[in-house]
Every structure is written in structure tokens, then in C-alpha cells.
C-alpha positions in Angstrom: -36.1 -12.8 0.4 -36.5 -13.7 4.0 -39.7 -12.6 6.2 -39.4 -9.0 6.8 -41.1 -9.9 10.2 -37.7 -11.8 11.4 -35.8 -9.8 13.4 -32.1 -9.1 12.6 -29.4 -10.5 14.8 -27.9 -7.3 15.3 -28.8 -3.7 13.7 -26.5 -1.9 11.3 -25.6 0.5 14.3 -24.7 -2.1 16.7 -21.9 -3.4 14.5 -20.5 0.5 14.0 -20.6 1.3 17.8 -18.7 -1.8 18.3 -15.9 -1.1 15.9 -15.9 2.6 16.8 -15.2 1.4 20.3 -12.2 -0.9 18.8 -10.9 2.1 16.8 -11.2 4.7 19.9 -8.5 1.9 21.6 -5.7 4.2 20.8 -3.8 1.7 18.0 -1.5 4.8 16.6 -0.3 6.3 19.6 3.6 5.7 18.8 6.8 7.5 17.7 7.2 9.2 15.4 3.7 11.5 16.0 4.6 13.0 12.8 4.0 9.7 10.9 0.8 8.3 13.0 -0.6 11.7 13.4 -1.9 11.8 10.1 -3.6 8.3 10.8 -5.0 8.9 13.6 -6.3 12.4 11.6 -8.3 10.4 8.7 -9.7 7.7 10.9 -11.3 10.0 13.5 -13.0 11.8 10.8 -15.1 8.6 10.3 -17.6 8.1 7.4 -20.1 5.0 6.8 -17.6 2.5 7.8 -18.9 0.3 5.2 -16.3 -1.5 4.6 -15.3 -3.1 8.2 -18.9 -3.6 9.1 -19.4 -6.1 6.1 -16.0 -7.8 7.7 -18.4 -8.4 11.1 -21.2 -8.7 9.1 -19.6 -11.4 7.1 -18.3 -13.2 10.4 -21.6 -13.1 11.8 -23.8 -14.7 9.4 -21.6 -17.9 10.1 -20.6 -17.7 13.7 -21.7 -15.9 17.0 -18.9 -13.8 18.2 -18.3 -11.2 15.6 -15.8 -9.7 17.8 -13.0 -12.3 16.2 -12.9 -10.3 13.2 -12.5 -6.8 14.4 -8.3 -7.3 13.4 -10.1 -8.3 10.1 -12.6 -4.8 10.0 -9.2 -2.5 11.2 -7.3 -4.0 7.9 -10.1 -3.2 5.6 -10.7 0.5 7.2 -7.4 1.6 6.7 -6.2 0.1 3.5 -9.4 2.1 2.8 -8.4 5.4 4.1 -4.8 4.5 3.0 -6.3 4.3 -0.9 -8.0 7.9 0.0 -4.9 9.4 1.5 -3.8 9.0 -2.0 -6.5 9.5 -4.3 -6.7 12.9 -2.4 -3.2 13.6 -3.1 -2.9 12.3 -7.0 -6.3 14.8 -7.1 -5.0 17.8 -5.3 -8.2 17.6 -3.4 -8.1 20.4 -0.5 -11.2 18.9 1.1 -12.2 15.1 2.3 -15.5 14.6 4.5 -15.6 18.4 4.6 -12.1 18.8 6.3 -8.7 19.2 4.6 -6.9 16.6 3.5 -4.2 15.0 5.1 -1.6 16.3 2.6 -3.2 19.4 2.8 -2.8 19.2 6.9 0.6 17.5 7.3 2.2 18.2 3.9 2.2 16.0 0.9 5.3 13.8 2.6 3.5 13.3 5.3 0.2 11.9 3.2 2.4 9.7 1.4 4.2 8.2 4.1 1.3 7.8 6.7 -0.3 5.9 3.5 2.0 3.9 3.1 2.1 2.9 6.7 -1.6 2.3 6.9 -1.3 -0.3 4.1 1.6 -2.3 5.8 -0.2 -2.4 9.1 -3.6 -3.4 7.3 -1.5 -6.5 6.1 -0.1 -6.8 10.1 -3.9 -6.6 11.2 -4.6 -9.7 8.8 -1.7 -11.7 10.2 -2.5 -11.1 13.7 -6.4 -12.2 12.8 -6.0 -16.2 13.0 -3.1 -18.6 13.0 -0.7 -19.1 10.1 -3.4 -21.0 7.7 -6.0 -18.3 7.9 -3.8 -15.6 7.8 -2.1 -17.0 4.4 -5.5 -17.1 2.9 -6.8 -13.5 4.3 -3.6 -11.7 2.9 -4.1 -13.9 -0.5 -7.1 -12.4 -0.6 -6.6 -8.9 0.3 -3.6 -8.9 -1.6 -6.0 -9.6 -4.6 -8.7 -6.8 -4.0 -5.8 -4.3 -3.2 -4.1 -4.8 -6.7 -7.5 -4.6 -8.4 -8.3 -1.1 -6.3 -4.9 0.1 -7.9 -6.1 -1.1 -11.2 -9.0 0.3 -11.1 -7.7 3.7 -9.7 -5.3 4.0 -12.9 -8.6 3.4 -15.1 -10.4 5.8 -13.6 -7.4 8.0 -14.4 -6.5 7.5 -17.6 -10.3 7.3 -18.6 -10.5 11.5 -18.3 -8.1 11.6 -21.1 -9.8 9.1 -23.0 -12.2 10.3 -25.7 -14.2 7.5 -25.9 -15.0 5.1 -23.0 -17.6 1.9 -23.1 -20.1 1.6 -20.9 -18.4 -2.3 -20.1 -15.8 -0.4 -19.5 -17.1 1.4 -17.4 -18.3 -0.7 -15.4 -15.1 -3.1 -14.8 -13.5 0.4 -13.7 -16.0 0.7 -11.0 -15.9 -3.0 -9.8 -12.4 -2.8 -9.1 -12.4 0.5 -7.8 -15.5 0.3 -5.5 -16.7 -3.0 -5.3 -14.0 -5.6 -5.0 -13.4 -4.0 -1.4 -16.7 -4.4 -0.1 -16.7 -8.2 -1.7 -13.5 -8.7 -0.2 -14.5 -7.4 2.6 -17.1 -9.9 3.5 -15.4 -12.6 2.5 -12.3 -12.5 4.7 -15.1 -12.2 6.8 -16.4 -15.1 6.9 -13.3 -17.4 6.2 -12.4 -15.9 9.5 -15.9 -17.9 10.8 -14.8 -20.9 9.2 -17.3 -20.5 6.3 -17.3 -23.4 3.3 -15.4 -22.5 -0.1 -18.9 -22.4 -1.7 -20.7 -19.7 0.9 -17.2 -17.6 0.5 -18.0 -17.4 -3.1 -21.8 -16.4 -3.0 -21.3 -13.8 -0.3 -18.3 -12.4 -2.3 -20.2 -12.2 -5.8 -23.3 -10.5 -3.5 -20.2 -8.0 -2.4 -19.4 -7.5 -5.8 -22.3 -7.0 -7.2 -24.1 -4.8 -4.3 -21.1 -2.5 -5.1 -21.7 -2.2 -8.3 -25.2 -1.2 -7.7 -24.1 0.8 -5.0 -21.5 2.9 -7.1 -24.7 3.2 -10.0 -26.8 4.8 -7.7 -24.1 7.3 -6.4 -23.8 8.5 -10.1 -27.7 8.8 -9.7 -27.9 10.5 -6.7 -24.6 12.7 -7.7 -27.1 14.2 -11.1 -30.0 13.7 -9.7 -30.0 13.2 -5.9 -31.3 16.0 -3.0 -28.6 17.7 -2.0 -29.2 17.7 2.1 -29.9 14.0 1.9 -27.1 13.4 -0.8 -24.8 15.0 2.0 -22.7 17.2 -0.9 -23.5 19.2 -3.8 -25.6 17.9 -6.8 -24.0 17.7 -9.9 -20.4 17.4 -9.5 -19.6 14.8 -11.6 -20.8 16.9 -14.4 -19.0 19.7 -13.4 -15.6 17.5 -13.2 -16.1 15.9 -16.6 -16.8 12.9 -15.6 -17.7 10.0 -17.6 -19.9 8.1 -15.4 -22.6 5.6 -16.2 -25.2 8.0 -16.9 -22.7 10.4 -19.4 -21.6 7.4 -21.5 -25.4 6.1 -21.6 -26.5 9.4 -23.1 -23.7 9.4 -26.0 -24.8 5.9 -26.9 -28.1 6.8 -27.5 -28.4 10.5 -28.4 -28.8 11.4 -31.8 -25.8 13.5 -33.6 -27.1 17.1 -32.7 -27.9 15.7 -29.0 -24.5 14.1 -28.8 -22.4 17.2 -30.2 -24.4 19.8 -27.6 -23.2 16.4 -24.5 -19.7 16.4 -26.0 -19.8 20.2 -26.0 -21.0 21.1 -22.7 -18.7 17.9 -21.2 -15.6 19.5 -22.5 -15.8 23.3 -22.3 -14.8 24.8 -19.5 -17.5 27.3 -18.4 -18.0 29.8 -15.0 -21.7 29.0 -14.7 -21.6 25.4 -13.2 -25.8 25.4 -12.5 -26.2 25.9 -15.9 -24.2 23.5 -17.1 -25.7 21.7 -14.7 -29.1 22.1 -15.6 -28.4 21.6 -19.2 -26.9 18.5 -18.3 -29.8 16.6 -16.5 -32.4 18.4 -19.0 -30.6 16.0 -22.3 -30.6 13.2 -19.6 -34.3 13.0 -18.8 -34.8 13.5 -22.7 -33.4 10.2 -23.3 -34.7 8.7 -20.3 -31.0 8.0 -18.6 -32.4 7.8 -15.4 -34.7 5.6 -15.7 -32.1 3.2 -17.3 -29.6 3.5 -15.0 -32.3 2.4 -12.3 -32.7 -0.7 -14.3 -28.7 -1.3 -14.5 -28.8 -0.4 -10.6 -31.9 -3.0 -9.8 -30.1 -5.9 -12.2 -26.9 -5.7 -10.2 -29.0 -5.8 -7.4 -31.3 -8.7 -7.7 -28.1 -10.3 -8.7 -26.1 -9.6 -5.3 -29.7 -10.8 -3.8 -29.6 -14.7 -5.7 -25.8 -14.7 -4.5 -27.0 -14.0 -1.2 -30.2 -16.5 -1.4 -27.5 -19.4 -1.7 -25.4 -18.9 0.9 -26.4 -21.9 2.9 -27.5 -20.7 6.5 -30.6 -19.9 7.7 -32.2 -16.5 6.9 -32.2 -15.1 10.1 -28.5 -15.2 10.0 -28.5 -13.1 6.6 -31.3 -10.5 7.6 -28.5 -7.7 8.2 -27.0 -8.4 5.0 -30.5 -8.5 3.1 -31.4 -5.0 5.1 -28.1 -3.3 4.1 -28.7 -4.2 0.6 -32.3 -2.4 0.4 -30.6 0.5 2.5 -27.5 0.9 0.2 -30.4 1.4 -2.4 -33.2 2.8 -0.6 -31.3 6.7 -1.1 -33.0 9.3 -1.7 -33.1 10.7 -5.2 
């Protein structure tokens, strides 16, 4: 780890104001209003804007002008919000970010369509972010991460009909849903900067596995976290069914009365959610779950940090990066 004395090139904030400023540059304001509406409707509602910062942040370790990727950031924030438009939809979710949902706004044609959209123009961004060479190799590598997303969309599907899921599992499910983005992400990134095939791999495999880390403490934070800080309600995952880390840790190593009363209370539909709730997290701390997802959480993480280590620049270049990493983890629980 670098000296925490160093300063970072720019802070996390810096990068958002300067995309938000890119993003407020009207992009959508053609015909038909009824298909860009809806686009303009999801990206206004904001969120972290992980995903395009890592795109500067990626540029930036290698090169000064960070502004050269912002076509890069746009693609990444709306396949993004393309690949909610549709979750929302294939969910029937009424809310997103504590608003309705576009198909709940505009009508489920409209959600479909202006999804649609926002994926082809994310692959437009790309070919409008460097000359023919670069562009080949951005949309290789998008095109890569976006079919992985899918894949790990249908995984998470099918695994709620699924009476038995592994924790490995698991775990490839959440790489491809979550993480490959963020890696990806990065990396087009940087091989918009020019970076060496060998840096493009280290800061990829710290994407990947920060997002794996990132998506274990979510299922933390989600049983376990405090609600105001958390930003929505604690214990919904349980509520839903879900299998998530911490669910599939428990059956493996509850005993058979302990795993009967999980399967029971993870299958039964019931009226009193904080109870189920509460009976939830009580098996959960019995067998120490949370402690061992921690443990999963910190190995993913130290591994993102050795990828990170041996990207070859000098660690004032990689302080943002090292920061984000400790804040994606720093949550409160």
C-alpha cells in the first residue's frame, strides 16, 4: 500500500462533478421524445456513478487528461442503466432509487425500447472514443463484459428456482453480474491512455475482484447493515428469498434441525417480514456467517490490492484507486 500521507491526484468527487457536467450536455434531446425521454428519465436520477468514474479513474492513472475518456465513462453509464431498465422490468419492480421505474413511467414498450437504444449508443460512445484501432479493441472488450452481465443476469434468475445452489456458484453469478462491469470498466479505461497489455490485466483482475468484495459486503450490509447509512431497508434479501452468500453459507454449515428451520423460514411465505427477519440473522450469528463472509469480503480484497500493487506506475498515480477500494469497504455495518 502506498503512503497514506501522498495526496491523490484528484478526489473521488472531482471525477463525478466532471462527468455530471458531461452528462448535463443534453446528449438525448432528439425525436422521437417518447423514445429518449425515458433516457434522459434514468440518467438524471443519478446514483454512485461507479462505473464511469473507474473509466476516468482508469485513464488517469496512466495519462493526464482524463477528459479523453468521458465517451468511454457515457458507454459504461448507460449500458448500465440500460441493464437496470430491464432487470426492473423482468422484476416488475415499481420503484428504482426511490422513483418509479421507467416501465412503470413510460409503459413497459417504452422501457424496452429506450433500453435497447441505450445499449446501441453505448457501443456508438465507444466508436467515437479513439480511431479505428482503439475502438476495435474497446467494443471487443465491452462486447465481452456485456454478454457475461446477460449471463450472469439469467443465473441469478434461474438460481430462485433452484433448490440447491453452491457457494462457487454463487460467486461466478455475482462476478458476471456485478463485477466484470466495474473490471471492464477500468480497463477500457486505461487502453484509452495507451496502458501496456500487462497493466490492462492487473487493473482489470483489481476490477474484478474489488467487485466481488464489493457485492459481498452488499449482502452484509443488506442482513446486517444500518438502515440510514445502508440507504434502504435492512433485510430484504431475506424477505425476497434470496440465496446470497451469507444464506448458502449458513446451509453448508448448520446442522439438520438448524438447516430445516433456514429452509423453512427461506421458503414460506409469511406477513411478518421483521420476524422473519429477525429469525434470520439470529441462526446467522449462531453460526458465525458474518464473520465469515468478512473474511470472503477481505480475501477478494487483498486480492484486488496485489493486482493493483503491480500495475507498473508510480503510486501517486494509483492513490484514487487504493482510496476507492477501502471506501467501497469502509460501509457501515
Amino acid at each position: 500500500m502506498p503512503n497514506r500521507n501522498l495526496l491523490s491526484m484528484h478526489s473521488i468527487e472531482n471525477y463525478k462533478t466532471v462527468f455530471e457536467q458531461y452528462l448535463s450536455q443534453g446528449h438525448f434531446t432528439q425525436e422521437p421524445k417518447g423514445l429518449y425521454e425515458p433516457v434522459n428519465y434514468i440518467l438524471r436520477v443519478g446514483g454512485k456513478r461507479l462505473r464511469p468514474l473507474l473509466a476516468l479513474m482508469g485513464y488517469h492513472v496512466f495519462a493526464d487528461d482524463f477528459r479523453q475518456a468521458l465517451p468511454v465513462a457515457m458507454a459504461v453509464e448507460l449500458f448500465h442503466n440500460f441493464s437496470l431498465i430491464h432487470d426492473d422490468i423482468m422484476d416488475e419492480a415499481p420503484l428504482r432509487r426511490g422513483i418509479p421505474t421507467v416501465h412503470s413511467h413510460f409503459g413497459l414498450n417504452s422501457g424496452i425500447l429506450s433500453g435497447d437504444v441505450m445499449l446501441i449508443y453505448a457501443q456508438q460512445y465507444l466508436l467515437d472514443a479513439g480511431d479505428a484501432p482503439l475502438s476495435a479493441r474497446l467494443l471487443k472488450s465491452f462486447n465481452r463484459c456485456a454478454i457475461q452481465v446477460c449471463e450472469g443476469q439469467q443465473w441469478d434468475v434461474d438460481f430462485e428456482r433452484m433448490d440447491a445452489v453452491t457457494i462457487p456458484q454463487y460467486l461466478r453469478m455475482i462476478e458476471y453480474k456485478t463485477a466484470v462491469l466495474l473490471a471492464c470498466s477500468l480497463e477500457m479505461g486505461a487502453m484509452t491512455a495507451g496502458a501496456s497489455d500487462a497493466d490492462l490485466h492487473h487493473l482489470y483482475e483489481f476490477g474484478r475482484k474489488l467487485g466481488i468484495a464489493f457485492q459481498l459486503q452488499d449482502d452484509l450490509l443488506d442482513s446486517f447493515g444500518n438502515a440510514e447509512k445502508f440507504g434502504k431497508k435492512v433485510g430484504g434479501d431475506i424477505v425476497r428469498n434470496k440465496k446470497t452468500f451469507l444464506i448458502l453459507k449458513a446451509l453448508e454449515l448448520a446442522n439438520p434441525a438448524d438447516k430445516a428451520d433456514l429452509l423453512h423460514l427461506m421458503n414460506t411465505p409469511t406477513n411478518n417480514e421483521q420476524t422473519k427477519i429477525q429469525e434470520v440473522t439470529t441462526l446467522l450469528r449462531q453460526l458465525n456467517v458474518p464473520d465469515l463472509a468478512k473474511e470472503e469480503r477481505n480475501l477478494y480484497h487483498r486480492q484486488a490490492i496485489a493486482h493493483l500493487d503491480q500495475v507498473a506506475v508510480p503510486d501517486a498515480r494509483k492513490l484514487t484507486l487504493y482510496e476507492l477500494a477501502e471506501f467501497l469497504l469502509d460501509r457501515d455495518l
